[in-house]
N, C-alpha and C positions, 0 to 999 in steps of 0.2 A: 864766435861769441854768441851771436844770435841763436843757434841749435843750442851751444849750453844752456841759456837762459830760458829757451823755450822747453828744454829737457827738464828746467826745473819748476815747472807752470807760470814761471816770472814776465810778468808783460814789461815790455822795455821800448825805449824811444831810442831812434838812432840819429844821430846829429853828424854830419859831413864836411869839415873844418875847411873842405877846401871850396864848399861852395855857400856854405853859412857863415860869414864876419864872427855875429854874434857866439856861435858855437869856438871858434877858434880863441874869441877874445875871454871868453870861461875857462876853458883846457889853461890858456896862460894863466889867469889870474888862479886857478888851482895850484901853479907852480910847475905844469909842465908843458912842456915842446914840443914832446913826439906822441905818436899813435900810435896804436891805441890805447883810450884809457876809459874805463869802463867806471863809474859812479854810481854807486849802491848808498842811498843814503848822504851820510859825508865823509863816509870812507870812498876814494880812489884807488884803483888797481890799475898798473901798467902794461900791459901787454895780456896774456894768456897762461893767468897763474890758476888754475881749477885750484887748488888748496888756499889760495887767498878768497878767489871770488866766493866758494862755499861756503868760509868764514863770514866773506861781508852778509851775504844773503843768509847765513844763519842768525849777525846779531840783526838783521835789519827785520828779521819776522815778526 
């Protein structure tokens, strides 16, 4: 995820659910469980979708 994101000049923050409360208590209240999920905006992608993630980063420009 990091390489894609930096492959696309997008600066991004990484949050680590299992050692950040706060970050785990966000992923729930987005409605989801598992990792990864990558937040562009207020669209969420779950896992390692390149044809999603492109979408979110193309409406989020």
């Amino acid at each position: 995820m990091k390489e894609f994101l930096s492959r696309h000049g997008r600066p991004f923050t990484e949050r680590n659910v299992d050692e950040d409360p706060s970050a785990y208590d966000e992923l729930v209240a987005r409605g989801w469980r598992t990792v990864p999920v990558t937040v562009i905006g207020d669209r969420s992608v779950r896992g390692f979708d390149p044809a999603q993630l492109t979408a979110a980063l193309e409406s989020y420009a």
